[in-house]
Kinemage of the C-alpha trace (Angstrom):
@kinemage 1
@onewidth
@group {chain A} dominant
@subgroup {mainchain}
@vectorlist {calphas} color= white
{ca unk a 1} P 19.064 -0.342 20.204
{ca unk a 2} L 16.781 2.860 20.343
{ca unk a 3} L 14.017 4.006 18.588
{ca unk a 4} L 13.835 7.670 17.884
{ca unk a 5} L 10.378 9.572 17.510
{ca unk a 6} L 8.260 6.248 18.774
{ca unk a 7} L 6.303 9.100 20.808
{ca unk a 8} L 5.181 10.968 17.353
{ca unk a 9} L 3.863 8.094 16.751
{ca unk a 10} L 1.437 7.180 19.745
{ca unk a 11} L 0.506 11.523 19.602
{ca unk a 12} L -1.031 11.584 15.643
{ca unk a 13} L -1.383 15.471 16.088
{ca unk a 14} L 3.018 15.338 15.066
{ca unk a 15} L 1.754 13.499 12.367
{ca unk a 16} L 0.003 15.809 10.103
{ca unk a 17} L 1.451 17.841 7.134
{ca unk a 18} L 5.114 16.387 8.285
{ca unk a 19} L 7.717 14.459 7.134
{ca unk a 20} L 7.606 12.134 10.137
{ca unk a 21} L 10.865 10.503 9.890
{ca unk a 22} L 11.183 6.561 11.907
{ca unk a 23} L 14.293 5.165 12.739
{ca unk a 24} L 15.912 2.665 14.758
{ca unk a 25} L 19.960 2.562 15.479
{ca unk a 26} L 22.860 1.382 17.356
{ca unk a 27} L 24.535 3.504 19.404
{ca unk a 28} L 27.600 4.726 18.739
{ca unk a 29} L 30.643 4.370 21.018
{ca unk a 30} L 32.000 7.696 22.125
{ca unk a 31} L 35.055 7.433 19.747
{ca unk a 32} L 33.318 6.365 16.462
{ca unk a 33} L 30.838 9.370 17.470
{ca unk a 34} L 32.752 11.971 15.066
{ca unk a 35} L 33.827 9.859 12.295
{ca unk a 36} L 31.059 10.253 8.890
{ca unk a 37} L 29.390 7.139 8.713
{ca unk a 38} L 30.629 4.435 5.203
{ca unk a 39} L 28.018 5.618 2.218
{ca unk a 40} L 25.830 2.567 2.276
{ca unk a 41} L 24.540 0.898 -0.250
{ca unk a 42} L 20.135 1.436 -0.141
{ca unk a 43} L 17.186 2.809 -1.874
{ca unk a 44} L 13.748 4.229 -1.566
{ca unk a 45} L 10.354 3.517 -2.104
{ca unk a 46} L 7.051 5.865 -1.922
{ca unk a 47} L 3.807 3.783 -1.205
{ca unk a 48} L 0.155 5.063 -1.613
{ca unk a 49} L -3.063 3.586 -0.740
{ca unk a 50} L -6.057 3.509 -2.886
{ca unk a 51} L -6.256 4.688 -6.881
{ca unk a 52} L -9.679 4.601 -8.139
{ca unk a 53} L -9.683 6.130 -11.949
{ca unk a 54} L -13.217 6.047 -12.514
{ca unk a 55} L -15.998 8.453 -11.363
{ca unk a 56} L -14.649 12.221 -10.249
{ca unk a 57} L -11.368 11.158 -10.893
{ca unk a 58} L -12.148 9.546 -14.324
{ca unk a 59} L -14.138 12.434 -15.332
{ca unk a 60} L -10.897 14.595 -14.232
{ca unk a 61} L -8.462 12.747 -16.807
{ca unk a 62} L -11.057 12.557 -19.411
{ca unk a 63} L -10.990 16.306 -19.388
{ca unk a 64} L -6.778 16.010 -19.890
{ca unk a 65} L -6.007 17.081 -15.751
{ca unk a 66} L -3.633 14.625 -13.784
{ca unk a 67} L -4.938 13.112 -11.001
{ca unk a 68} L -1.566 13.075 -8.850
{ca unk a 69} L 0.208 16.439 -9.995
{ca unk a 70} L -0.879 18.086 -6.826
{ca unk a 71} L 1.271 15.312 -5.270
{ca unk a 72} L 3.851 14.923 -7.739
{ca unk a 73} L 6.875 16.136 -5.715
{ca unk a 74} L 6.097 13.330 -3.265
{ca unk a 75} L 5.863 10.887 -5.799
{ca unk a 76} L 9.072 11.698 -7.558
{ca unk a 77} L 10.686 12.098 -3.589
{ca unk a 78} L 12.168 7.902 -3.747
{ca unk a 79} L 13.447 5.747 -5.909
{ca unk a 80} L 10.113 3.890 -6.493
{ca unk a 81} L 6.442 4.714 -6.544
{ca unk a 82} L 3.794 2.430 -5.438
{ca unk a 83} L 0.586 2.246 -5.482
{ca unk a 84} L -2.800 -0.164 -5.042
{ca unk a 85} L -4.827 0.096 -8.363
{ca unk a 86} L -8.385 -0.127 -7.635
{ca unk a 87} L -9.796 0.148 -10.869
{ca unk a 88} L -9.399 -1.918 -14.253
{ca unk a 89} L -7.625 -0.227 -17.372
{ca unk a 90} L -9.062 -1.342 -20.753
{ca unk a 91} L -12.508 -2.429 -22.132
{ca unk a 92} L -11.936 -6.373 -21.815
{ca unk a 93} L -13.826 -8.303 -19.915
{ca unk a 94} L -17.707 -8.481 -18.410
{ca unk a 95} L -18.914 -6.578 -15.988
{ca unk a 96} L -19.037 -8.919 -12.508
{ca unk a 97} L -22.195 -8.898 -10.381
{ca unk a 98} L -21.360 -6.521 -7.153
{ca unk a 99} L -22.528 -3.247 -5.687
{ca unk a 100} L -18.758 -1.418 -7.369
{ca unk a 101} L -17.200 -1.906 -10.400
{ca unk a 102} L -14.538 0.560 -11.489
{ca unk a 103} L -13.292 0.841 -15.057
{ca unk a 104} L -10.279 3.437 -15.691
{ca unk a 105} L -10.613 6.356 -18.427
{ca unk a 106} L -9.069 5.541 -21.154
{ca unk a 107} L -6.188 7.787 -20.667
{ca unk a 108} L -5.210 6.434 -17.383
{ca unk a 109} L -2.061 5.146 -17.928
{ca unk a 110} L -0.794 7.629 -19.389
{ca unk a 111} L -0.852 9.829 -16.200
{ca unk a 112} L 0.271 6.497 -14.067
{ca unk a 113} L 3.252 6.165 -15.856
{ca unk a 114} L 4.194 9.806 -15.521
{ca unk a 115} L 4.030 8.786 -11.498
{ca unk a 116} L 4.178 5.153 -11.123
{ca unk a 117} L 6.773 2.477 -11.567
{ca unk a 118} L 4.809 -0.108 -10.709
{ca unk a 119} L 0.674 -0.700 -8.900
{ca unk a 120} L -0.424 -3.651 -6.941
{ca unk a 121} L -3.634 -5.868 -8.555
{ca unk a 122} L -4.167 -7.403 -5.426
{ca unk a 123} L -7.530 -6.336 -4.186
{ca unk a 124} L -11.270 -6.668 -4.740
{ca unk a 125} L -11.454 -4.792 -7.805
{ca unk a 126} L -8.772 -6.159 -9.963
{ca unk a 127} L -11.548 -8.860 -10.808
{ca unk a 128} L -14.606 -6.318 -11.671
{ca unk a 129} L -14.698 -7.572 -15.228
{ca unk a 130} L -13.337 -11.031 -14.974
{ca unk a 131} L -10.371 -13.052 -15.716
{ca unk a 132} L -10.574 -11.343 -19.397
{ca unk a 133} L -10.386 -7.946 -17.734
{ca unk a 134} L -7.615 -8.637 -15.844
{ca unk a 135} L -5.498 -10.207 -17.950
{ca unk a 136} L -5.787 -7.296 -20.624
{ca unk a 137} L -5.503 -4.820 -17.842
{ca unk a 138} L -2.006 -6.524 -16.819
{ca unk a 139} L -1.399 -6.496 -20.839
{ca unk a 140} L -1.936 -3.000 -20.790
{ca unk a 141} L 0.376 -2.332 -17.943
{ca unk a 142} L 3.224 -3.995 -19.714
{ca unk a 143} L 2.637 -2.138 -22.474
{ca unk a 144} L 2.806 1.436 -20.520
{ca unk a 145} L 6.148 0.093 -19.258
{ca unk a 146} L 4.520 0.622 -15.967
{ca unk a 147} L 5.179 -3.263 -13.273
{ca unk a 148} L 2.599 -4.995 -11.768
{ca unk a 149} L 2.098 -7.645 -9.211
{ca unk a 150} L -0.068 -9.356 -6.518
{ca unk a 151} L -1.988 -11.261 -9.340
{ca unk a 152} L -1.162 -12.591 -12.702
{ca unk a 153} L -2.660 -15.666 -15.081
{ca unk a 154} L -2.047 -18.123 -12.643
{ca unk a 155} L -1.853 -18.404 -9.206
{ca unk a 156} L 1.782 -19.123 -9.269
{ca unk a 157} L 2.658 -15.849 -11.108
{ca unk a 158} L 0.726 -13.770 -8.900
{ca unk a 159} L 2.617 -15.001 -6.233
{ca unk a 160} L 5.915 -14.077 -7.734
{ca unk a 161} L 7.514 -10.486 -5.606
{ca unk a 162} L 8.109 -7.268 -7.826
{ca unk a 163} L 12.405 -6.955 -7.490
{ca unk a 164} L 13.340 -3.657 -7.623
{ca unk a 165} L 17.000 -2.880 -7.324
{ca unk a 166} L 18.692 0.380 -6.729
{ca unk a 167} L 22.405 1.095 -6.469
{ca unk a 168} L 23.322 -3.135 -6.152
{ca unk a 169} L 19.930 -2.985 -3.072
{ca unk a 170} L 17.388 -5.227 -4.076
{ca unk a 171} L 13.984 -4.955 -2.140
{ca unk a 172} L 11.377 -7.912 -2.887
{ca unk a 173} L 7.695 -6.038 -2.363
{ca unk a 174} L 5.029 -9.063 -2.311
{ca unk a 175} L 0.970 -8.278 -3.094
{ca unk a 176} L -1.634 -10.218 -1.490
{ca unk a 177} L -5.403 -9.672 -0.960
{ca unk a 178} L -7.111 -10.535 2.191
{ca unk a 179} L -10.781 -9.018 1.510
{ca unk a 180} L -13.212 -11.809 -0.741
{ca unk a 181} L -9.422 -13.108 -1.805
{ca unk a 182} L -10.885 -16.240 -2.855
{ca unk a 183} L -13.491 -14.864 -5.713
{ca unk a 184} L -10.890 -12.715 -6.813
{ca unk a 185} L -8.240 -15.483 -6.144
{ca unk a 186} L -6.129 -16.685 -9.398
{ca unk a 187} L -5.620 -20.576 -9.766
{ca unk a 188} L -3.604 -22.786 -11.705
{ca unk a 189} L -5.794 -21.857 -14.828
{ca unk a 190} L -7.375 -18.320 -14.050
{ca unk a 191} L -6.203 -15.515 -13.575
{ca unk a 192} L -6.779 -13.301 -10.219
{ca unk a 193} L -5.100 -12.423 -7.755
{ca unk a 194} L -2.949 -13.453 -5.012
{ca unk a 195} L -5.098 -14.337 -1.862
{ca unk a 196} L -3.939 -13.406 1.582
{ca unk a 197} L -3.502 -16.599 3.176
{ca unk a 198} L -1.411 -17.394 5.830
{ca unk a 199} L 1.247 -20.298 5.496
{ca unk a 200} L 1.340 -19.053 1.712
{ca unk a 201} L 2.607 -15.334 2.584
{ca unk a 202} L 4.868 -16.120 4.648
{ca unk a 203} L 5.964 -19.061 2.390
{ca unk a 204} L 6.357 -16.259 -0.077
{ca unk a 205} L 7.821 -13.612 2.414
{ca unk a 206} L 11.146 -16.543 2.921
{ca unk a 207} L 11.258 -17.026 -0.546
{ca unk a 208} L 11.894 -13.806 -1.458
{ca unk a 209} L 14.349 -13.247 1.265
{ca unk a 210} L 16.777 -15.445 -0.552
{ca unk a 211} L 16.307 -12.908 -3.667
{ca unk a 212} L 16.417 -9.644 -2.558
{ca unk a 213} L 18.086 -7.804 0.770
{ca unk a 214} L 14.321 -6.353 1.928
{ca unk a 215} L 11.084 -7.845 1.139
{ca unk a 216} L 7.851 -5.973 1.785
{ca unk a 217} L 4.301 -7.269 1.701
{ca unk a 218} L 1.809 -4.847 0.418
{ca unk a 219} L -1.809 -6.453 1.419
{ca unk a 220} L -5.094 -5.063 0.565
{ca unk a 221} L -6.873 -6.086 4.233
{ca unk a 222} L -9.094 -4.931 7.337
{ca unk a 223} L -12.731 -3.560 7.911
{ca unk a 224} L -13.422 -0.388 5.901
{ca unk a 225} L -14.009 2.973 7.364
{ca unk a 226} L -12.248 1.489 10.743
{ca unk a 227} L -9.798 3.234 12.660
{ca unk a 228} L -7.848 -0.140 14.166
{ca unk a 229} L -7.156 -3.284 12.776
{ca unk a 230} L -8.124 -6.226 13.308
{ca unk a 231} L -6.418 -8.410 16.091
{ca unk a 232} L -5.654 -11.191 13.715
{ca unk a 233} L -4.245 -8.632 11.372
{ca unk a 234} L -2.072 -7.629 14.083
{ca unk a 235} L -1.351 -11.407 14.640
{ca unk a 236} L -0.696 -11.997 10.863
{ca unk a 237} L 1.489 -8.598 10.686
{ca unk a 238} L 4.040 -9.915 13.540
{ca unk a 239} L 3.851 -14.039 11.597
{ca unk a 240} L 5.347 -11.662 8.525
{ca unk a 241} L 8.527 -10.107 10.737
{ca unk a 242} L 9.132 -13.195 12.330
{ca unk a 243} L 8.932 -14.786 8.426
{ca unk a 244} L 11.422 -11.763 7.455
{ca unk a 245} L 9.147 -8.954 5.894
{ca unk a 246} L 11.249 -5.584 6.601
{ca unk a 247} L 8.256 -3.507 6.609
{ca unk a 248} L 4.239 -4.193 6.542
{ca unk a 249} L 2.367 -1.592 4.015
{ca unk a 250} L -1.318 -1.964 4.312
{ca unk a 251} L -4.396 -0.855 2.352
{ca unk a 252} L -8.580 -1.301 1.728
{ca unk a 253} L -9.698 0.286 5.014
{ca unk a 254} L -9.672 3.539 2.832
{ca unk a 255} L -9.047 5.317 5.913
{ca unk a 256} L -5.964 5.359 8.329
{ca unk a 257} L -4.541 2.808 10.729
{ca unk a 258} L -2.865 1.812 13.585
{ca unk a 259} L 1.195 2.007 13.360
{ca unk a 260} L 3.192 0.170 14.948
{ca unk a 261} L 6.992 -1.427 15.001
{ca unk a 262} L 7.839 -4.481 16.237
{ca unk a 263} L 11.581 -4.991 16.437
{ca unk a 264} L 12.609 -2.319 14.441
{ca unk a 265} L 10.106 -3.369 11.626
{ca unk a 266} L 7.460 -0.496 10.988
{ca unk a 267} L 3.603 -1.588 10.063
{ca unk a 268} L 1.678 0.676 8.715
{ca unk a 269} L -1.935 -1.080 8.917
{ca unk a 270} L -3.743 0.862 6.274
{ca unk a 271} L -2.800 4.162 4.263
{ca unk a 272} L -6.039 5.553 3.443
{ca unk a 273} L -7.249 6.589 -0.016
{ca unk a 274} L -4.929 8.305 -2.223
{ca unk a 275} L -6.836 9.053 -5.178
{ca unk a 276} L -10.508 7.987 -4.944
{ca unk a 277} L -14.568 8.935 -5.605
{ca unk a 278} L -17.145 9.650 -2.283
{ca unk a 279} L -20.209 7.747 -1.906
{ca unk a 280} L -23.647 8.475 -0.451
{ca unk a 281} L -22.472 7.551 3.203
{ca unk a 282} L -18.904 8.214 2.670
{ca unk a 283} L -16.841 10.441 5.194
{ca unk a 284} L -16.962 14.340 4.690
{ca unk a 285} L -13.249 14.097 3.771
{ca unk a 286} L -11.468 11.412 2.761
{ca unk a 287} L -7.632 11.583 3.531
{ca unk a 288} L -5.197 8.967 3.400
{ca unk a 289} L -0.876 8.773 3.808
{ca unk a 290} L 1.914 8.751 1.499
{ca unk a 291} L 4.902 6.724 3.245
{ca unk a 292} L 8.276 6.431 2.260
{ca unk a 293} L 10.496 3.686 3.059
{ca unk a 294} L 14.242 3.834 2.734
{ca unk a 295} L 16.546 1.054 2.965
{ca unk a 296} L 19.914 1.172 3.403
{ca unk a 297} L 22.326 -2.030 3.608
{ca unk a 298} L 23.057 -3.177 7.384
{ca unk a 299} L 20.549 -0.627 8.861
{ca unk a 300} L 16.799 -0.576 9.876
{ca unk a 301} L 14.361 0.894 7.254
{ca unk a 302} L 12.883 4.334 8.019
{ca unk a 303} L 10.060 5.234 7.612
{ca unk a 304} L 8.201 8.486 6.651
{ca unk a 305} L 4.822 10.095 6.420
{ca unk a 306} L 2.700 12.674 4.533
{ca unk a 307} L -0.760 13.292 4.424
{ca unk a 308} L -2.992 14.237 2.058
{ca unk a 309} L -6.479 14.746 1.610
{ca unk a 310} L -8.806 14.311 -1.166
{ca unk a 311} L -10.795 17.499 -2.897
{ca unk a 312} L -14.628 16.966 -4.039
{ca unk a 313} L -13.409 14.917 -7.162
{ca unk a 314} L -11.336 12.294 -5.241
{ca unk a 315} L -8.243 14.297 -6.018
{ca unk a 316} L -5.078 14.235 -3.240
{ca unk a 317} L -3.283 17.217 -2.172
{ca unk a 318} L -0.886 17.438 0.987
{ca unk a 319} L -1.674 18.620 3.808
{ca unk a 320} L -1.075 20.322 6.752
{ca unk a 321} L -3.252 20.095 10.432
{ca unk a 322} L -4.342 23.114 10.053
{ca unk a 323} L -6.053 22.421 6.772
{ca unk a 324} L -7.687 19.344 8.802
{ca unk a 325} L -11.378 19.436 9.340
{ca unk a 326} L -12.302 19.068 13.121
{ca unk a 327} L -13.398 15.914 13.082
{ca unk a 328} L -11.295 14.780 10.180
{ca unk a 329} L -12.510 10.947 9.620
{ca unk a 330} L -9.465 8.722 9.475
{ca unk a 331} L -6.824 10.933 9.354
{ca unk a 332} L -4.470 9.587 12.256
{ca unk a 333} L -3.450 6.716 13.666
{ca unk a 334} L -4.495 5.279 17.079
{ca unk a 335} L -2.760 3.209 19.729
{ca unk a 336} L -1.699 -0.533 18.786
{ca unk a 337} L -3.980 -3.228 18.949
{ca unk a 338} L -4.302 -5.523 21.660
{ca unk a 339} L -2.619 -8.858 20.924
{ca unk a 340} L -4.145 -12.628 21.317
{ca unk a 341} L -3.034 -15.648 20.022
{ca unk a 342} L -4.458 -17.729 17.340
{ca unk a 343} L -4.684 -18.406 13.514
{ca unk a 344} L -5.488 -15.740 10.993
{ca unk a 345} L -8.160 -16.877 8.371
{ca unk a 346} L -7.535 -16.294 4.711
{ca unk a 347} L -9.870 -13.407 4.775
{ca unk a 348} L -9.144 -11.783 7.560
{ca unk a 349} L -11.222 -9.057 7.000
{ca unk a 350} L -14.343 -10.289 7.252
{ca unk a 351} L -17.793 -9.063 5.963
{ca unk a 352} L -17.946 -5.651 4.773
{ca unk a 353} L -20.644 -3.716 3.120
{ca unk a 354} L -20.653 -2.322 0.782
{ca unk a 355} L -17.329 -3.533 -0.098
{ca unk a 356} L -15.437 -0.780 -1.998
């Protein structure tokens, strides 16, 4: 087994404004080397980090612009979009008592349904108006005929894997959230969202195995503004392949991570910001990745990257390293993490101010 372009991966500079395509194959004996390989049955899926519709952004839709067109042909590049909603859609609920809340403009879903099949609710801000909030957010979702998952009414609904299926290839994608999970955390009579913890992940990761070809765990994890993970997310991320996950997307950091593959299995520890607001004390730049996964039946996933950056209003537009600042904060990936043994904690993230 080989695994072409590893070094692109370890030297970020190959990594910017590219298509970096990830692969791992068999070789092929000398006599099957000219015969066209079976069409295989397999899919695609596009996966963004962090969508925050309020502030520049929110002021952007209000005023009838779209958010993603500068990135539309990337979105529309797969089978599937996906993304991590950081915001709540709707006027339900009360405002909760932390440093960010983030409530959509009201026209939001129109513009994620033009680009989305389906957003993650498992992270911090899926509770920033309560139980109420949520559930009419996930209400309003339904309505849009845009999916969602990683939280739900109860905790065993928010545990339950988005199928998507594509030319008979089903791929399982699981949402979890690992930063405050448990006072966001749904129960067995409120709603939240799915927390991050250990023996329940991979519990979920097996499960889904038996339902789909490819399962993929989308968690909402790490330190912010960091450019490595943590060890225990490193720990966790390998507990996942060894439970069955064929890839590892990651999210929160708001900047980029660490990736890695073990075994064939790519991790990408954190994909930045995708569409999201600066802060006093935020980078100069925020950029972030847009990876896309596709599966084919009886082979390894690959994997491929695009980065973007965000304008003065939060807004993403690709990239290339020229258009890089020097210094650009986040924008590439560093060497793995060093590995330890030991347990990962249901918040593996730890404290974290001020917890956007």
């Amino acid at each position: 087994m080989s695994f072409r372009c590893r070094k692109f991966i370890r030297n970020p500079l190959w990594l910017l404004g590219l298509w970096l395509c990830v692969s791992v194959a068999h070789p092929i004996a000398a006599n099957d080397a000219a015969k066209p390989p079976p069409p295989a049955a397999g899919m695609s899926i596009v996966f963004v980090g962090d969508i925050m519709l309020d502030g520049g952004p929110g002021h952007a839709i209000s005023s009838g612009r779209d958010p993603f067109a500068a990135c539309s042909q990337l979105l529309a590049d797969a089978d599937y979009s996906v993304g991590n909603l950081e915001c709540v859609l709707g006027k339900g609920g009360e405002r909760m008592l932390k440093p960010f809340s983030f409530r959509a403009a009201a026209d939001s879903p129109r513009f994620l349904k033009k680009h989305f099949s389906a957003v993650s609710l498992a992270n911090n801000h899926s509770g920033d108006f309560g139980p109420a909030g949520l559930v009419e957010q996930m209400r309003i979702l339904d309505e849009a005929g845009i999916r969602s998952f990683g939280a739900g009414r109860t905790l065993t609904e928010a545990r339950q894997p988005l199928v998507l299926e594509r030319n008979g290839f089903k791929v399982a994608v699981l949402g979890s959230n690992g930063f405050r999970a448990l006072t966001t955390a749904a129960t067995a009579d409120r709603a939240g969202s799915a927390p991050l913890e250990e023996e329940q992940v991979l519990e979920d990761i097996r499960a889904a195995r038996t339902r789909a070809d490819a399962v993929v765990p989308f968690v909402h994890w790490g330190p912010e503004n960091t450019p490595q993970p943590r060890p225990a997310q490193a720990r966790l991320a390998r507990k996942m392949v060894d439970a069955g996950a064929a890839a590892v997307i990651g999210c929160h950091p708001h900047v980029t991570q660490t990736v890695e593959v073990i075994r064939g299995v790519p991790i990408v520890y954190s994909l930045g910001n995708f569409v999201f607001d600066y802060f006093p004390g935020d980078p100069p730049e925020w950029t972030g990745w847009v990876v896309k996964l596709t599966f084919r039946s009886g082979q390894p996933v690959d994997l491929a990257m695009q980065s973007v950056k965000l304008d003065g209003s939060g807004i993403p537009h690709a990239i290339v390293e020229e258009d890089l600042l020097p210094n650009a904060y986040g924008s590439m990936p560093t060497a793995a993490p060093a590995l330890s043994t030991g347990q990962a904690s249901p918040d593996t993230s730890g404290p974290s101010l001020p917890g956007k």
